[in-house]
VOZABA-706765 format. One record per residue (C-alpha): x, y, z negated. Coordinates in steps of 0.25 Angstrom, whole numbers, plus 2048, in hexadecimal, padded with zeros to 3 digits. Example, Ala and Ser with C-alpha at 12.3 -4.5 7.8 and 13.67 -1.06 7.14 Angstrom:
SITE	x	y	z
SITE	831	7EE	7E1
SITE	837	7FC	7E3
//
This chain:
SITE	x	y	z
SITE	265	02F	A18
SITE	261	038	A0D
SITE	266	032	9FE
SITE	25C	029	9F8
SITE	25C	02D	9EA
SITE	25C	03A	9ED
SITE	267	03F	9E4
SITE	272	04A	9E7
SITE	281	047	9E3
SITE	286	04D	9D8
SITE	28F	059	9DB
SITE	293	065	9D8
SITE	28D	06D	9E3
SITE	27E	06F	9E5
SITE	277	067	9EC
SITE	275	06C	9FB
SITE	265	06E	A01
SITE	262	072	A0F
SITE	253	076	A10
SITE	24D	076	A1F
SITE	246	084	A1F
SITE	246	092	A1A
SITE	238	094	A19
SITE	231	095	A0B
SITE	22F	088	A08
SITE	23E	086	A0B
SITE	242	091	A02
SITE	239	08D	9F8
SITE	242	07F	9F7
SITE	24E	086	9F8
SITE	24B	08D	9EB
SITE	248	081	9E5
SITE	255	079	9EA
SITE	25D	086	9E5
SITE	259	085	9D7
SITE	25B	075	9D7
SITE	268	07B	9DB
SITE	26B	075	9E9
SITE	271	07C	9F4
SITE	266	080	9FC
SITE	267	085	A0B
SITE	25B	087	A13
SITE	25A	086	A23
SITE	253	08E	A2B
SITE	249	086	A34
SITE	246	091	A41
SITE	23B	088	A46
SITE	234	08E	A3C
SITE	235	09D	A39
SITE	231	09F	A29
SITE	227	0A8	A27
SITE	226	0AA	A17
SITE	232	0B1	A17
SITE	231	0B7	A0A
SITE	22E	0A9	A03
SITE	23A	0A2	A0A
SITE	24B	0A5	A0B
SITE	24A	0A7	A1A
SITE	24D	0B2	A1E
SITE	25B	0B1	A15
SITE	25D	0AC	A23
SITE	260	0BB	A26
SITE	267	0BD	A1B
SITE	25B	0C3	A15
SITE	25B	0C6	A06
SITE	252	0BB	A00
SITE	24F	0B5	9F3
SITE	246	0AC	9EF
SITE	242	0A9	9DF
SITE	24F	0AF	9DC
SITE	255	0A5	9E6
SITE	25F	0AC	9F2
SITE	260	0A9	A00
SITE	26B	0A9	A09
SITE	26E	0A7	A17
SITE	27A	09E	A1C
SITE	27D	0A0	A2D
SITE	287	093	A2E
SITE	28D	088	A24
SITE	297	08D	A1E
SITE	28D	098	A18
SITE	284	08D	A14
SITE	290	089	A0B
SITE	293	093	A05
SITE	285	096	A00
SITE	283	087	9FA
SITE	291	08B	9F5
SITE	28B	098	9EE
SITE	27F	093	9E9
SITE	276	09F	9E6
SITE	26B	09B	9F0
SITE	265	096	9FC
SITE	26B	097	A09
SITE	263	098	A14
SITE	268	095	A24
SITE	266	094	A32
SITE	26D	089	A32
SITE	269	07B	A35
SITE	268	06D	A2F
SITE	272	068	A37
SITE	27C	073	A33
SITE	277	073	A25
SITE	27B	062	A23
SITE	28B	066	A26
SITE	28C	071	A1C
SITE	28A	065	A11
SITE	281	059	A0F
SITE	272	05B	A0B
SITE	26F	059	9FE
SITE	25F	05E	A01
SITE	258	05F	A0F
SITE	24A	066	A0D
SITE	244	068	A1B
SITE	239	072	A1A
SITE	238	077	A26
SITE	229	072	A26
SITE	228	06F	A34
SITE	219	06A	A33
SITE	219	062	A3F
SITE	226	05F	A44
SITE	22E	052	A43
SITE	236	052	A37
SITE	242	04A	A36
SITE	247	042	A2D
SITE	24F	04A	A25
SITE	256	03F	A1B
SITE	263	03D	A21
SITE	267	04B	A21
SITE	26A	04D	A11
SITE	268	045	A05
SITE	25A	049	A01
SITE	250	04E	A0A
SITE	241	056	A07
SITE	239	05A	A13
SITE	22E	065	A10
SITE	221	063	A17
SITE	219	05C	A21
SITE	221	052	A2C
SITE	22B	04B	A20
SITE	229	03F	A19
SITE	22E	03C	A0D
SITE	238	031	A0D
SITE	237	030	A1C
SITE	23F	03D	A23
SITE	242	043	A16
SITE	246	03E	A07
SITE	238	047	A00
SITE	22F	04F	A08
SITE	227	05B	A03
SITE	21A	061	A05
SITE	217	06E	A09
SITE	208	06F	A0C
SITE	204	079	A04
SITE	1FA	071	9FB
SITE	205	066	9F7
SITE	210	06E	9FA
SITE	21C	068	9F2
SITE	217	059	9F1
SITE	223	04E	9F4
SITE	221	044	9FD
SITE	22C	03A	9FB
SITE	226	030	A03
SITE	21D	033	A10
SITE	21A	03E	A18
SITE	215	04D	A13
SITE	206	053	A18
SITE	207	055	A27
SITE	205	064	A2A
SITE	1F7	068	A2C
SITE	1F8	077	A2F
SITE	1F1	07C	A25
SITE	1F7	087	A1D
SITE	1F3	089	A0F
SITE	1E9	096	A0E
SITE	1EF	0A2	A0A
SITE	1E6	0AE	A05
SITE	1DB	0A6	A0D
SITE	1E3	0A4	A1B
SITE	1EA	098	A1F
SITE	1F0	097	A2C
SITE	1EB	0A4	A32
SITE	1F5	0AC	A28
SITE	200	0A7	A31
SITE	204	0AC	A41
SITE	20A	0A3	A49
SITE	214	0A5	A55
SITE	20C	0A1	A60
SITE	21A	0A3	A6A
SITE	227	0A2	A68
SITE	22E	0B0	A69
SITE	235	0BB	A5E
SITE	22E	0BE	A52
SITE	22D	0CE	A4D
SITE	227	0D4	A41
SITE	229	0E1	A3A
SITE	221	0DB	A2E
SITE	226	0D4	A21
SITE	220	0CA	A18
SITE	218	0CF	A0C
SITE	213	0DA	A16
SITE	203	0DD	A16
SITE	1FD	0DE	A25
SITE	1EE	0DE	A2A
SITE	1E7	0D6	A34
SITE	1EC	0D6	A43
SITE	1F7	0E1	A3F
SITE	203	0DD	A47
SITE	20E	0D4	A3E
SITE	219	0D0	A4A
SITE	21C	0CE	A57
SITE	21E	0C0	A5E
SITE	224	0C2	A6C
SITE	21C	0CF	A70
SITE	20E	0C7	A68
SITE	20A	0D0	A5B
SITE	207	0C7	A50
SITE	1FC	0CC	A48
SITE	1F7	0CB	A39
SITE	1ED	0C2	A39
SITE	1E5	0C7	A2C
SITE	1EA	0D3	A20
SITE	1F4	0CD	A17
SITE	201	0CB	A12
SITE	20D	0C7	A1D
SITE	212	0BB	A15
SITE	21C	0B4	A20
SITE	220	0B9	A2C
SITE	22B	0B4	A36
SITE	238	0BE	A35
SITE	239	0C9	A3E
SITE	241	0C6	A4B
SITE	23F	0B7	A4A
SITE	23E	0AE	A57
SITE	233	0A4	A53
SITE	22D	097	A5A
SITE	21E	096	A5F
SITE	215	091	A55
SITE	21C	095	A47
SITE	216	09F	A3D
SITE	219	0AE	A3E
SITE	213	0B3	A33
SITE	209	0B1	A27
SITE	1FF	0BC	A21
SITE	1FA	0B8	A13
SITE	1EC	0BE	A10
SITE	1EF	0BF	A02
SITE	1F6	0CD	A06
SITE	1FD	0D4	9FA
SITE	1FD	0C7	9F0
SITE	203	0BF	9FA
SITE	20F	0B8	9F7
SITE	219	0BB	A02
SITE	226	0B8	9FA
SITE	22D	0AC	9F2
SITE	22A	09D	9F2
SITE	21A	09B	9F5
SITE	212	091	9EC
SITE	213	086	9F8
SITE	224	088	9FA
SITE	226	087	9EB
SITE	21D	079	9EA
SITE	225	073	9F5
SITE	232	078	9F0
SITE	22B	071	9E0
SITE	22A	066	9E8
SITE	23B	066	9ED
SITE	23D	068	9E0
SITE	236	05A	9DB
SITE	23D	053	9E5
SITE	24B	059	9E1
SITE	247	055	9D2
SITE	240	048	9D3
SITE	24C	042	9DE
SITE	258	049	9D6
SITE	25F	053	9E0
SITE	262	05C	9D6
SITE	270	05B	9D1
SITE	271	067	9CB
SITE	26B	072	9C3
SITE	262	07D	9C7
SITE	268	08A	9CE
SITE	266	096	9C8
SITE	25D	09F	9D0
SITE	266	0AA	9D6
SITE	265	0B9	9CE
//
């Protein structure tokens, strides 16, 4: 069971965070985690491919350069790499690697699932390290986890420490007018292809990537502001792509307004429940 009062040890290393996810959301945590100074690994879910690729650490999966309000990310193929960058200390660490091989490289300090799986069963998580936070709809604060989170757009960030968060009701917040229609979705399983990259402007039925031997088409002009990476074999159902309608004053980069409230919302609970042993890590130069 997790640690009732909530507090770390003392010690001399920092405190160790796993976060479940490598999306923005997730990334927008880690960032805040690294500057409370933990040692902060994120695992990559691949039920879910991440879209918003340039808001998240993802793609340091593929050793990618990528930095994130002056936060680096790295990736970590097995354990003893993992160790080594908690050892180093002068970033995230991003893996493929699961939970269960994530709990033998050293006890959780922090478990942070933010997978947002919406409708699946979740859990509970509180066995698995001595303070847990689960993000989204399907935890319950004080049941299968220690805190949960929101993550609906419009209370984004509020914590739930006892009783369950807003179930998922499917409706995305609008984004230069359009809400769900902004996104493609993989109506089959199969191989993804795109020659396109995010922040790139297309038009109306222009050709974006191929799923199997199905073109996936731009619904409307705008702003390609997520899109599933190039070569990537994804499950029926999840989202390929989003076009913001905004076009050229889209935000396609860095945290949006809705990760950083949930990641304000992490750093309440680290504050008000003391899990922050030591000081603030300097943002790496």
């Amino acid at each position: 069971m997790s640690d009732t009062t909530g507090r770390f040890p003392s010690r001399r290393s920092r405190p160790f965070a796993v976060i479940l996810g490598t999306d923005e959301i997730a990334s927008a945590v880690a960032i805040e985690l690294y500057r409370r100074n933990f040692g902060v690994v994120l695992s990559h879910n691949p039920a879910t491919p991440v879209i918003r690729r340039r808001m998240a650490f993802h793609d340091a999966l593929f050793d990618d350069p990528v930095r994130l309000d002056g936060v680096v990310a790295r990736s970590a193929p097995d354990g003893a790499a993992v160790r080594q960058a908690l050892a180093a200390g002068d970033g995230v660490t991003v893996t493929d690697l699961g939970l269960l091989d994530l709990v033998v490289v050293r006890s959780l300090d922090l478990l942070i699932d933010a997978r947002l799986q919406k409708r699946d069963i979740t859990p509970d998580l509180r066995h698995l390290a001595r303070f847990t936070i689960g993000l989204g709809p399907a935890f319950r604060g004080g049941g299968n986890c220690d805190v949960a989170i929101e993550t609906r757009p419009d209370i984004a960030g509020a914590v739930i420490a006892e009783g369950p968060t807003a179930p998922y009701d499917g409706k995305p917040a609008l984004l230069g007018g359009r809400g769900r229609e902004r996104f493609l979705y993989a109506p089959f399983p199969g191989r993804w292809h795109t020659p396109f990259e995010i922040g790139m402007r297309v038009f109306k039925d222009y050709p974006i990537g191929q799923l199997g031997s199905l073109s996936v088409d731009a619904p409307f002009d705008g702003v390609v502001r997520g899109l599933v990476r190039d070569g990537t074999e994804v499950p029926a159902g999840v989202k390929l792509l989003e076009i913001d309608a905004r076009g050229r004053t889209a935000d396609v980069t860095g945290p949006d307004a809705r990760a950083q409230a949930v990641a304000r919302g992490v750093g309440d609970v680290i504050d008000s429940r003391a899990l922050r042993p030591l000081p603030l890590a300097r943002t790496a130069e």
